[in-house]
N, C-alpha and C positions, 0 to 999 in steps of 0.2 A: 936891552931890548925887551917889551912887555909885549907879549902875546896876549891877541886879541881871541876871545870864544865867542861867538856870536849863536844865539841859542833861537833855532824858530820856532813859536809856539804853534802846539799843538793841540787843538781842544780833545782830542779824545784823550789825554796823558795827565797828570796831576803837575800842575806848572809848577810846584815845589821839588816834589820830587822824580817827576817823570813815571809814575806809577801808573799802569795801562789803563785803572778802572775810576775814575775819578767819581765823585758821590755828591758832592758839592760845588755850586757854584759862587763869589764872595763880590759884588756887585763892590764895584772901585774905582772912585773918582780919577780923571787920567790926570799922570803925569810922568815928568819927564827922569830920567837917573841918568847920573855922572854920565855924561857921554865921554870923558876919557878914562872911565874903567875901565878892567879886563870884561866887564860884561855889562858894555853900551846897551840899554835900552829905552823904549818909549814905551809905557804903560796904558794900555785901553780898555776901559771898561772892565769886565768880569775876570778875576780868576780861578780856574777850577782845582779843586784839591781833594787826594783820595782819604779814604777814613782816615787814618793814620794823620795824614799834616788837618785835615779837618779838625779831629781830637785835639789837634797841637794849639791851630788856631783858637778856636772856641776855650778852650783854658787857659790862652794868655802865656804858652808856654812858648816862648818865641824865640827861646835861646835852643832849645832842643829842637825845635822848627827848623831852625838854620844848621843845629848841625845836623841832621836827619837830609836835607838837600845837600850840603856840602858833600859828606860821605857819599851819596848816590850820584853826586856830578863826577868827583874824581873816581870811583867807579867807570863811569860812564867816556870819559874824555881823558882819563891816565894824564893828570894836568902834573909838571914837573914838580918837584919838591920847593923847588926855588919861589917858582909863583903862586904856592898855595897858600902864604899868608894872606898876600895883596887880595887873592880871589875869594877869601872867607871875609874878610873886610868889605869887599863891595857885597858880599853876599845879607853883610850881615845889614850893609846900607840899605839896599834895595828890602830886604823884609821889614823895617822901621820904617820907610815911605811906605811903601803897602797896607800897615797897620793904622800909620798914619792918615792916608783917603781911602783906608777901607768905608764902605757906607751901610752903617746899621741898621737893623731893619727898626724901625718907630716903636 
């Protein structure tokens, strides 16, 4: 059985890592991710990131990105041992589409 996290954004929080003081916002074309992951979403327009994933984004460091979220989600939601491959694998999905229709500035 695969447990579902359903995560509601929050614009005052850093959508990466849920960091209360976000600094940046990263204007991004919508779309849709795996609706049968562990973490079904629909992507819309903007998302906000505090210095820390800001820094991460802006140098292309996207693996550190991801684990910098992951570590603060299972912080956050104590996700079992069992499903935290599956949920760093969509995690790591979902920031590749991100980066993917992110929209640069001209």
């Amino acid at each position: 059985m695969t447990t579902t996290y359903r995560i509601e954004r929050d614009p005052q929080v850093c959508d990466f890592c849920t960091d209360p003081f976000p600094v940046t916002a990263y204007q991004c074309a919508d779309f849709i991710w795996a609706k049968d992951s562990p973490l079904p979403h629909q992507s819309e327009a903007a998302w906000s990131a505090c210095r820390v994933c800001s820094a991460l984004i802006d140098g292309g460091h996207w693996a550190s990105l991801t684990d910098r979220a992951f570590e603060h989600f299972l912080r956050k939601h104590h996700v079992p041992f069992i499903d935290q491959p599956g949920l760093r694998r969509a995690m790591v999905e979902l920031h590749d589409l991100f980066r993917q229709h992110m929209l640069r500035a001209a």
